[in-house]
C-alpha positions in Angstrom: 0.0 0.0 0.0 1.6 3.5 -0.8 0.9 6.0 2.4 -0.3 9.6 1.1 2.6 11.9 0.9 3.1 14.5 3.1 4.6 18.3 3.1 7.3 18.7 5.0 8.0 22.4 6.3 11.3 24.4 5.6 13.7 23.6 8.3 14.8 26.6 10.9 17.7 28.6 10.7 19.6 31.4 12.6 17.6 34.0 12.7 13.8 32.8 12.2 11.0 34.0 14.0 9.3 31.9 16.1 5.4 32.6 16.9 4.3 31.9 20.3 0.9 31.5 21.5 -1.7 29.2 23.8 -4.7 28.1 21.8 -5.7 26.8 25.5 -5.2 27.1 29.1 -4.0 30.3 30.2 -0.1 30.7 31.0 1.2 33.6 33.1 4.6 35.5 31.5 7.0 34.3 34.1 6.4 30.2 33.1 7.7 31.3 30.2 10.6 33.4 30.5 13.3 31.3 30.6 12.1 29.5 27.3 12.0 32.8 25.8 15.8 33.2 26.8 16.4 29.6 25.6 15.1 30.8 22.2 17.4 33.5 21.7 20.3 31.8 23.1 19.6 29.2 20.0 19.6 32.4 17.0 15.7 32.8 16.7 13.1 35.5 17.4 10.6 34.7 19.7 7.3 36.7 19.2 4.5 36.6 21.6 0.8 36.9 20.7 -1.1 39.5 21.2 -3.5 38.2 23.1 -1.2 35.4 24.7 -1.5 36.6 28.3 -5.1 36.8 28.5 -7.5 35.5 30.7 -11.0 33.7 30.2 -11.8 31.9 32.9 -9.4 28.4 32.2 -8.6 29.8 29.2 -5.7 31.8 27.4 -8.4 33.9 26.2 -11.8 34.3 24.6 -12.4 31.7 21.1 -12.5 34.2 19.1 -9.1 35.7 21.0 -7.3 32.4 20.7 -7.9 31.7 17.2 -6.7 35.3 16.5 -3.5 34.8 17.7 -3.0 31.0 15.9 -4.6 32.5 12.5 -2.0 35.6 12.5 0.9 33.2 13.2 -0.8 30.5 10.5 -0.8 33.7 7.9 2.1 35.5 8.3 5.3 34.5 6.3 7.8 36.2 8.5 7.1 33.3 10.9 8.8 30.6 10.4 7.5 28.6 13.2 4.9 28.5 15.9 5.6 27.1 19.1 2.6 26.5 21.3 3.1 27.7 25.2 1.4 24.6 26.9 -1.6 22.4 26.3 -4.2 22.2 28.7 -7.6 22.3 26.9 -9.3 24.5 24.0 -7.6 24.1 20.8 -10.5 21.7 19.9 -12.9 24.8 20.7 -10.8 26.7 17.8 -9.9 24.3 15.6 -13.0 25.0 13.0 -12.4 28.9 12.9 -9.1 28.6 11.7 -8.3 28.4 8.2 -4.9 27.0 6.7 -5.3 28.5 3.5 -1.9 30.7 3.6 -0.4 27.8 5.7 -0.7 25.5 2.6 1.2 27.8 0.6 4.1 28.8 3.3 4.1 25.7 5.6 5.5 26.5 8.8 6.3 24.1 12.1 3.6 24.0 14.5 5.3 22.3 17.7 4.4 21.2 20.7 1.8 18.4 22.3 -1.3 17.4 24.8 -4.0 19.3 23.6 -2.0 20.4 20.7 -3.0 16.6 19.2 -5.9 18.4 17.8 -3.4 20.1 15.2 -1.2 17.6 14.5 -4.4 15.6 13.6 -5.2 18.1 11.3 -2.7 19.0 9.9 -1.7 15.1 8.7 -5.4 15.3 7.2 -4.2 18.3 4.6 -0.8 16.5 4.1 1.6 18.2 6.8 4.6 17.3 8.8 4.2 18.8 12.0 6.3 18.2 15.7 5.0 16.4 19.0 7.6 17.9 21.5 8.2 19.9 24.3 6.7 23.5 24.9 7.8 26.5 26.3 6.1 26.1 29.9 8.4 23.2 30.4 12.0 24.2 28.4 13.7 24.0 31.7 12.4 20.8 32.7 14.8 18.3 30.3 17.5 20.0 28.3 17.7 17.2 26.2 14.5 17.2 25.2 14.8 21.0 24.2 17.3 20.1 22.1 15.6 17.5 20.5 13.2 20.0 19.3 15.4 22.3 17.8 18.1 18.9 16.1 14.8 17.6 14.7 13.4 21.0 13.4 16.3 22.4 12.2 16.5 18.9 9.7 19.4 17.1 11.4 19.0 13.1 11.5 17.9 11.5 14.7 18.0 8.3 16.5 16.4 7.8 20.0 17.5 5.0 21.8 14.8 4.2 24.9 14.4 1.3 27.6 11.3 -0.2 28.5 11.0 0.1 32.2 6.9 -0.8 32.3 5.6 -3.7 33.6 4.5 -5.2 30.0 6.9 -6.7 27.4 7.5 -4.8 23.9 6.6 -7.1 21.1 10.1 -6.9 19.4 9.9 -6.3 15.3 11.0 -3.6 12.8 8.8 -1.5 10.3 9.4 1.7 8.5 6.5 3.9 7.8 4.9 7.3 8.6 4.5 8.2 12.1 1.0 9.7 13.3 -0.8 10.0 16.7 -0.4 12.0 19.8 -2.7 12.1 23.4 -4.8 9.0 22.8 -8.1 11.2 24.7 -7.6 13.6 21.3 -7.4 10.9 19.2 -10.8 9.5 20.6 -12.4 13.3 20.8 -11.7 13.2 16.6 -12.9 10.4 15.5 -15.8 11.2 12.6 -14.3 14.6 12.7 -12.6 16.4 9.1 -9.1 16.3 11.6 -9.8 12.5 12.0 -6.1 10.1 12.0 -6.1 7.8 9.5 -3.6 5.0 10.9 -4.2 2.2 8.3 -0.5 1.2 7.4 1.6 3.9 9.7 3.1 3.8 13.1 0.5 4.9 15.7 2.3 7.1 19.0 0.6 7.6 22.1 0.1 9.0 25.3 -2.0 10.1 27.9 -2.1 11.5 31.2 -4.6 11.8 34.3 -6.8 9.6 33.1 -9.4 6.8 34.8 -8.1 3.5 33.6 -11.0 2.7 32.4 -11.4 5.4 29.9 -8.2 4.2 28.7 -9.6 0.4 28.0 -12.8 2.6 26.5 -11.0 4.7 24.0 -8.9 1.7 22.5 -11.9 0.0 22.3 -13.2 2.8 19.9 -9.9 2.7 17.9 -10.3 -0.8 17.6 -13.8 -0.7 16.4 -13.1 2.0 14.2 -9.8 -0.2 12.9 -7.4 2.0 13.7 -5.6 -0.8 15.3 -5.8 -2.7 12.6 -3.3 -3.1 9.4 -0.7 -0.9 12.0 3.1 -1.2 11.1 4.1 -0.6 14.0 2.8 0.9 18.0 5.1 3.3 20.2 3.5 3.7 23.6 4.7 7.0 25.4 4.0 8.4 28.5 0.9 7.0 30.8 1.4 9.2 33.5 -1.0 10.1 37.4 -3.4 7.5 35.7 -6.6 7.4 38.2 -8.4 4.3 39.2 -11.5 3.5 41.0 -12.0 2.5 44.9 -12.9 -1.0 42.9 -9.5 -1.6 40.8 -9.5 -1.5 37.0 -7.1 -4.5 37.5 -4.5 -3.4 35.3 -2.7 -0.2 34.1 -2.4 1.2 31.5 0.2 -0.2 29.7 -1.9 -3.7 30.1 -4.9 -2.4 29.2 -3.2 -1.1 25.9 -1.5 -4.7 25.4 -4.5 -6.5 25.8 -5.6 -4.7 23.0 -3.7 -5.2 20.8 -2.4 -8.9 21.3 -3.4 -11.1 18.1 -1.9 -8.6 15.9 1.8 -9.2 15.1 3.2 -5.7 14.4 5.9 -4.3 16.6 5.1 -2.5 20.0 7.1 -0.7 22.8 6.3 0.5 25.5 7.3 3.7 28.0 8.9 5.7 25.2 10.2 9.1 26.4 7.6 10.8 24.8 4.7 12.6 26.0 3.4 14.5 29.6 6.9 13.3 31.8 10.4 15.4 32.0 11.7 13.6 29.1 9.6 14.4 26.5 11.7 13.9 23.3 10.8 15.2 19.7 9.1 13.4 17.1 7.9 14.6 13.3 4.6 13.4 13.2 3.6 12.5 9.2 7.3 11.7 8.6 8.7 7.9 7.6 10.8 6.6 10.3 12.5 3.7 11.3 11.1 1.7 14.5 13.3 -1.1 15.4 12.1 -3.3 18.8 13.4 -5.5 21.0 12.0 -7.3 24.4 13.1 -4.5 26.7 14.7 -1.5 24.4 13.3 0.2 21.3 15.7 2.4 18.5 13.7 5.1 16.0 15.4 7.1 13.7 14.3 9.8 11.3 
């Protein structure tokens, strides 16, 4: 089966400008400032929103605020890249306003992940490359991880060596394909939507946090039923972090609630990859082929 190509943006260089905004919860200046200061140290512009430091009850803003400051970032050509400030929720409250007309045309990075699943999503439905990594509110969290960001968007070659330190077994195999996915409770909120994830034939990443255990055994029963676990190359579990049970147990975690769901099929799985809502938080370029090579305990992807 040949995968839809996708677009890949034009990679950074020394002196790009970098948008920065929060389509949802609201952020205060000072969680930012020393990402700002880690932006410049690197050769780029950082260049705040307008209406980034706004307040709407939970929210960074009004709607109609938010989408503002996305849309002028989206449009403008002298930015090269938008990074997103933190997640949170309310970029699937915007996500219909905003039109990627002039994005088509100048592709940019949009980075970061969470709630920002809602772009990535859509963005692999037009045909984009776009970057599940680390945001500004937590650059001084894993320096490694900020630098991942910047290697992987400024076009350099990556590999990512990780051990799998969960209590379930990776099911060891290679596969080379596109990589899609994100927060799996964004994936789920998609589904039926124009910014559903088509999975059929790609390697499906995700990750979740603060979540009941059994919404987790819900939602991949709805991928399952909606066969986007089936005809997989290839599964990368990240983070499952603060999961929440009930005062009767769920009976497993999360990581065995995901295996159980996909045992019978034989492509490749690992678990615990450093990716997703836990200090290490490495970069990946969603809608780009990459190489996934598993073993029992330790998993290798390049790109």
């Amino acid at each position: 089966m040949k995968l839809s190509e996708t677009r890949r943006p034009p990679n950074l260089k020394p002196g790009d400008s970098i948008g920065i905004c929060s389509p949802a919860r609201k952020i205060p200046l000072a969680e930012i400032e020393l990402a700002l200061k880690m932006i410049e140290a690197q050769g780029y512009y950082p260049v705040l929103g307008k209406n980034m430091f706004n307040e709407d009850n939970q929210f960074s803003g009004t709607d109609a605020e938010r989408a503002e400051d996305l849309q002028l970032f989206l449009d403008d050509p002298a930015i090269q890249a938008v990074l997103f400030a933190r997640g949170g929720y309310g970029t699937l409250r915007i996500i219909d306003e905003l039109d990627f007309d002039a994005f088509s045309e100048n592709p940019k990075w949009l980075i970061g992940y969470s709630d920002i699943t809602v772009l990535h999503n859509h963005l692999h439905a037009l045909g984009f490359e776009s970057m599940h990594a680390t945001m500004p509110i937590n650059f001084g969290k894993d320096v490694y991880s900020t630098e991942t960001l910047f290697k992987a968007a400024t076009g350099h070659a990556v590999t990512y060596d990780a051990t799998n330190s969960t209590s379930v077994k990776n099911r060891p195999g290679k596969c080379t394909s596109q990589l899609v996915g994100g927060n799996l409770s964004l994936i789920y909120a998609l589904q039926g939507s124009v910014s559903d994830l088509d999975t059929y034939g790609k390697i499906l990443f995700l990750e979740d946090l603060d979540e009941y255990l059994y919404h987790i055994d819900r939602m991949m029963i709805s991928l399952k039923r909606a066969e986007k676990i089936h005809g997989l190359a290839g599964l990368i579990v990240g983070g499952m972090n603060e999961m929440k049970d009930n005062t009767i147990p769920f009976g497993k975690n999360a990581e065995e609630i995901i295996a159980s769901h996909v045992d019978g099929f034989d492509f490749p799985v690992c678990y615990g990859f450093p990716a997703g809502h836990d200090v290490k938080n490495y970069a990946l370029p969603l809608g780009r082929t990459v190489h996934l090579h598993v073993e029992s305990d330790s998993s290798r992807l390049e790109f």
